[in-house]
C-alpha positions as CSV (number, residue, x, y, z in Angstrom):
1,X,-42.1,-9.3,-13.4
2,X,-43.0,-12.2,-15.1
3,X,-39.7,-11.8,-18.1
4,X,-37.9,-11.4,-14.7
5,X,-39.3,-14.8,-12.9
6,X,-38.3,-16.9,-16.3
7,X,-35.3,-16.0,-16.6
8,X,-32.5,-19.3,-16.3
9,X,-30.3,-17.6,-13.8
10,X,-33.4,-16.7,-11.7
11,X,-34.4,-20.2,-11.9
12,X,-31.0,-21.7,-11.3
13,X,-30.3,-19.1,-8.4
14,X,-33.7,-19.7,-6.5
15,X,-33.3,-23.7,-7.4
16,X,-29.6,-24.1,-5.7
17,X,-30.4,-21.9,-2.6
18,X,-33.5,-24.2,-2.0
19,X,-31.4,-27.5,-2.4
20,X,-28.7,-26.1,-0.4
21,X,-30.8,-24.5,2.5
22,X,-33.0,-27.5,3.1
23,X,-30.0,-30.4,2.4
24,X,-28.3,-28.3,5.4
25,X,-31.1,-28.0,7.4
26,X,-32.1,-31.3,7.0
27,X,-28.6,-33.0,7.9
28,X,-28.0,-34.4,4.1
29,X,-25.0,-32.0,3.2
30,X,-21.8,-31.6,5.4
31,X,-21.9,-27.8,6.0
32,X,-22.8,-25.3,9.0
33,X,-26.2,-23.9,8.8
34,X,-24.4,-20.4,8.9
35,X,-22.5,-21.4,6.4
36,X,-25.1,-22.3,3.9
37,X,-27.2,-19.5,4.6
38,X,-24.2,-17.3,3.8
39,X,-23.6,-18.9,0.9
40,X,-26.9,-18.4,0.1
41,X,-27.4,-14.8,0.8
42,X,-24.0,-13.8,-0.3
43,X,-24.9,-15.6,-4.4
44,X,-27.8,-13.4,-4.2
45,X,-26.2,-10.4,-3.4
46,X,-24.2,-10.7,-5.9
47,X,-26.5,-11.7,-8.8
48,X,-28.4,-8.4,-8.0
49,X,-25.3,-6.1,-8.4
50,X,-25.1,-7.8,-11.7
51,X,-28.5,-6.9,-12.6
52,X,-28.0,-3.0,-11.1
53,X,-30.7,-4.2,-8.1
54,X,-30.5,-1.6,-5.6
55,X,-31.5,-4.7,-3.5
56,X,-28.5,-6.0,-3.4
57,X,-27.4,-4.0,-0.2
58,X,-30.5,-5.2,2.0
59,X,-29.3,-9.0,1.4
60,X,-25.7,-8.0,2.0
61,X,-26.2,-7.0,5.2
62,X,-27.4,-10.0,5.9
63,X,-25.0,-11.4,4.6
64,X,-22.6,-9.7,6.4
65,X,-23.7,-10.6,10.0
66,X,-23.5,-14.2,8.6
67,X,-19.7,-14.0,7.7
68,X,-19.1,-12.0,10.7
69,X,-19.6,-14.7,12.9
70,X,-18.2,-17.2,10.4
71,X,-14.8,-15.5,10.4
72,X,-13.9,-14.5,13.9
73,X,-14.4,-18.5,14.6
74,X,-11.7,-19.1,11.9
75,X,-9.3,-15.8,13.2
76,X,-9.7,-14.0,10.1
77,X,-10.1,-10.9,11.9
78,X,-9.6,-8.1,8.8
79,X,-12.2,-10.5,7.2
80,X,-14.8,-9.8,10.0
81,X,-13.8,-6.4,10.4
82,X,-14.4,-5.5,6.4
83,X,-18.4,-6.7,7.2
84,X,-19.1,-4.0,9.7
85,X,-17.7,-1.9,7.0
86,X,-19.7,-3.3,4.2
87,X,-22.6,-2.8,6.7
88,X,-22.0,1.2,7.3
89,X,-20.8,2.0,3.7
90,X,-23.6,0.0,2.0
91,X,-26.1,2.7,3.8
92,X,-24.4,5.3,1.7
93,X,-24.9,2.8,-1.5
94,X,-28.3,3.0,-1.4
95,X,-28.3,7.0,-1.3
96,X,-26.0,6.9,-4.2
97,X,-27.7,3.8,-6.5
98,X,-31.1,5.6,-5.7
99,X,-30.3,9.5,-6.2
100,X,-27.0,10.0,-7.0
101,X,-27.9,11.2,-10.4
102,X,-29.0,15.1,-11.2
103,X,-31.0,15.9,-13.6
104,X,-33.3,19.1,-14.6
105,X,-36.4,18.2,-16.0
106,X,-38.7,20.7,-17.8
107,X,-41.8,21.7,-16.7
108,X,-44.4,23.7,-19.5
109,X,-46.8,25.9,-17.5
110,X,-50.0,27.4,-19.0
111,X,-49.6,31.3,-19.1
112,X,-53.1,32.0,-19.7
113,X,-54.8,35.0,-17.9
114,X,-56.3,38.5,-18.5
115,X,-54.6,41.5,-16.7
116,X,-57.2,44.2,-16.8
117,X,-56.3,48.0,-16.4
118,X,-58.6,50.8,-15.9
119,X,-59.8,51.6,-19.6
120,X,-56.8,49.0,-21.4
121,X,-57.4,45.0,-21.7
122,X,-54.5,42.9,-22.3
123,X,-54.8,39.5,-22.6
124,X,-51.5,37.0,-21.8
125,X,-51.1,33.5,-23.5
126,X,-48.9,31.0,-24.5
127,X,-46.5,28.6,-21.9
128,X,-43.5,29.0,-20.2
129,X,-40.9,26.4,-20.1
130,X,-39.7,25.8,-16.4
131,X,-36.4,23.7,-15.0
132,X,-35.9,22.0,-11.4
133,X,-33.6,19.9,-10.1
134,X,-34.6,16.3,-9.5
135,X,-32.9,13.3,-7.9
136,X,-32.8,9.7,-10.2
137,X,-31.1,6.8,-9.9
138,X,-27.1,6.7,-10.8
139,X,-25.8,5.2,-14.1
140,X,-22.9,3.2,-14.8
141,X,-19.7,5.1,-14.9
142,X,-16.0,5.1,-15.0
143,X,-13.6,6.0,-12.0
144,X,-11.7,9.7,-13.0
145,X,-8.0,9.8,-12.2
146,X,-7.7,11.7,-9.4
147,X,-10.3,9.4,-7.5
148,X,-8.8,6.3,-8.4
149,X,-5.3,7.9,-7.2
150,X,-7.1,8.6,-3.6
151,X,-8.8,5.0,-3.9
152,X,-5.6,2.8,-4.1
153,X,-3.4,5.0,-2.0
154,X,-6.7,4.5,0.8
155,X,-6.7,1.3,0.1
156,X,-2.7,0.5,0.3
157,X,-2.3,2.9,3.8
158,X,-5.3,0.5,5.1
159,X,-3.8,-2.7,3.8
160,X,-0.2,-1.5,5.6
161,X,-2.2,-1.5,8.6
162,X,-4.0,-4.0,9.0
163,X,-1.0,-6.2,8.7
164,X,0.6,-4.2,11.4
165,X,-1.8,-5.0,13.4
166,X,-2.4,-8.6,13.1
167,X,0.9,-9.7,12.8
168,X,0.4,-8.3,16.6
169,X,-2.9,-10.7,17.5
170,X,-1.9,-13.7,15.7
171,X,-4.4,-13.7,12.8
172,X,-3.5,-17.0,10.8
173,X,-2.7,-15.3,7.5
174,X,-1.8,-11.3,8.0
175,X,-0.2,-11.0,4.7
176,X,-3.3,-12.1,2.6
177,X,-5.7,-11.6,5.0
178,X,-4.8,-7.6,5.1
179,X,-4.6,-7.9,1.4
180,X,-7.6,-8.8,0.5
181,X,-8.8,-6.5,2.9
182,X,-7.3,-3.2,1.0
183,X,-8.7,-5.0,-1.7
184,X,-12.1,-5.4,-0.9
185,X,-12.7,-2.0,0.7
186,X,-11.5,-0.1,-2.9
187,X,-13.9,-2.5,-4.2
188,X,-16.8,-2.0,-2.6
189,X,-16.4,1.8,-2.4
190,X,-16.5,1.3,-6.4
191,X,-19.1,-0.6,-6.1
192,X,-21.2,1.8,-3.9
193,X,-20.3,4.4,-6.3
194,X,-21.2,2.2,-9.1
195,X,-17.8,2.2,-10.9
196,X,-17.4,-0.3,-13.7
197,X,-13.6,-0.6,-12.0
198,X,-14.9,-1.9,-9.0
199,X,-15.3,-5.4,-10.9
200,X,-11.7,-5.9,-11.5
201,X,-10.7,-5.3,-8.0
202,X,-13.3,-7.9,-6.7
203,X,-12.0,-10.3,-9.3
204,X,-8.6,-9.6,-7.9
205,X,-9.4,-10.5,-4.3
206,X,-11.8,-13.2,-5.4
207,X,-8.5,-15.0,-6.8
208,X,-6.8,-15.0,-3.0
209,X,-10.2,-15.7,-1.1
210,X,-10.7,-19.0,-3.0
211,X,-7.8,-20.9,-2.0
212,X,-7.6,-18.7,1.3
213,X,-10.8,-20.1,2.4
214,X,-10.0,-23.6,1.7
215,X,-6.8,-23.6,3.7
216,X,-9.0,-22.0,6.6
217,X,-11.1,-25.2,6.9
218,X,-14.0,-23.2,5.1
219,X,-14.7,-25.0,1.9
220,X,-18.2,-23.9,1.3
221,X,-16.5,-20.4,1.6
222,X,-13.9,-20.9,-0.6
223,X,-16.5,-22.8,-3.3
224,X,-18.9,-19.6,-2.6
225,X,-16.2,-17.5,-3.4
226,X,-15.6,-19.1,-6.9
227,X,-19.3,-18.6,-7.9
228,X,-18.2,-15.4,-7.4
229,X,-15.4,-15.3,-9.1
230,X,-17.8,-16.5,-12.2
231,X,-20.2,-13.9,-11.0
232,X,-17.8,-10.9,-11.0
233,X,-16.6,-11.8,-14.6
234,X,-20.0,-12.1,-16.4
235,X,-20.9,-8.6,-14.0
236,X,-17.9,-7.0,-15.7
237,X,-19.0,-8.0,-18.9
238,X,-23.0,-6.7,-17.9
239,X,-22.1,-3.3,-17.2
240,X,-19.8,-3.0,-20.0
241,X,-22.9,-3.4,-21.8
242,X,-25.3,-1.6,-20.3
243,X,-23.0,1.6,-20.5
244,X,-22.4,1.0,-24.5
245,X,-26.8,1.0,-24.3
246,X,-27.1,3.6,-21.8
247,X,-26.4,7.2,-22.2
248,X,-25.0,9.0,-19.0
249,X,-27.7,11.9,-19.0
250,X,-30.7,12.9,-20.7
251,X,-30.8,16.4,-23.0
252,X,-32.0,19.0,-21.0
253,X,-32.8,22.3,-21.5
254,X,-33.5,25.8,-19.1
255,X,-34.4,28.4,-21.4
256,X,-37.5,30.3,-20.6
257,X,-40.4,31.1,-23.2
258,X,-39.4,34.9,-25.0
259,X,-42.9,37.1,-25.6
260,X,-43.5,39.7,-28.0
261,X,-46.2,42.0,-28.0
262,X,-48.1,43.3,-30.8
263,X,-50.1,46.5,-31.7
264,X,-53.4,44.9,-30.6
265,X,-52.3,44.5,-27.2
266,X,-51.9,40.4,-27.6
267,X,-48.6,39.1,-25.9
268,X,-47.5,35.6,-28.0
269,X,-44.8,33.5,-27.8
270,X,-42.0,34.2,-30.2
């Protein structure tokens, strides 16, 4: 905890939230309270999917009720519909970054005991090697074809939509707005499954958000959305490590202790 509490993006993270939160609260900076406080929330979110923090979905919800309400007041409607899904999906995200990895892990147990017939002794040592399955936290993978195939053509069918649909209600920017909606939900179902490949997608719709955001009168938004942009590119280059240091499973093994018995009655292990 204490490695944890020096380290300079802890420092810097915990340091700009507390200038921002109060300078808002306070009246000395020219942004919305919700505003700030989803900045806020949203750069820590973020910083703890870098770091593999299954705490990361916690503070997103928060930060999702945050940009709800920001976004219907500017009419980006896909926008505040993609937060009730980030809200339902990141339930799932928390199953999956806390036990979506199976493993068997070995158990020795202690044979020992004396099985007594009339007029015959025979005496039983040794162990015995026994397997269960057990739940542990996911690791760091890469997307397989086929779901990658299912993920895009998802994402595209819901993009297709969504413009449909607010072409219909007058949403200020249908084309990129839907966009970066198909964008973000491949994203984040990447990033729920913990797919290195969800990074690039977020970097993708992080590069129409910025300037998106600014031309929708939300500059702390679109500024927010830059950090992530940073964010998402030194994340990218995090995992990448962590997989090159982290080896997908453990060695296992299920075999079961083989006896032999000998002329004295004495069962050993072989």
């Amino acid at each position: 905890m204490k490695d944890f509490i020096k380290r300079k993006d802890t420092i810097l993270l915990t340091l700009g939230s507390l200038i921002l939160g109060v300078g808002t609260m306070l009246g000395w900076l020219p942004f919305s309270k919700v505003e700030a406080f989803a900045f806020i929330s949203g750069a820590i979110c973020v910083w703890l999917v870098v770091k593999e923090s299954v705490w990361n979905f916690p503070i997103g919800i928060i930060n999702n009720v945050l940009f709800i309400y920001l976004f219907v007041g500017a009419q980006l409607y896909a926008d505040a519909g993609l937060q009730v899904w980030y809200i339902l999906v990141s339930l799932f995200g928390i199953v999956v970054w806390m036990y979506g990895r199976r493993i068997k892990v070995i158990e020795e147990v202690d044979l020992s005991k004396q099985v007594v017939t009339p007029g015959i002794g025979y005496s039983v040592s040794g162990t015995i090697k026994k397997s269960r399955n057990k739940r542990a936290p996911k690791p760091i993978t890469k997307v397989s074809l086929r779901e990658a195939l299912i993920v895009l053509a998802l994402a595209g069918a819901a993009t297709y939509w969504m413009y449909e649909r607010l072409s219909g209600i007058e949403g200020t920017s249908p084309v990129w707005d839907s966009l970066t909606t198909g964008l973000s939900l491949a994203a984040f179902w990447g990033q729920c499954r913990k797919l290195l490949e969800s990074w690039y997608l977020w970097i993708a719709a992080d590069l129409i958000y910025i300037p998106l955001y600014f031309s929708r009168d939300l500059p702390l938004t679109g500024i927010l959305y830059g950090i992530f942009l940073a964010m998402c590119i030194a994340g990218l280059a995090e995992w990448k490590r962590r997989m090159r240091g982290t080896p997908l499973a453990p060695p296992t093994a299920t075999s079961d202790l083989t006896t032999k018995t000998s002329v004295d009655g004495q069962v050993k292990p072989a």
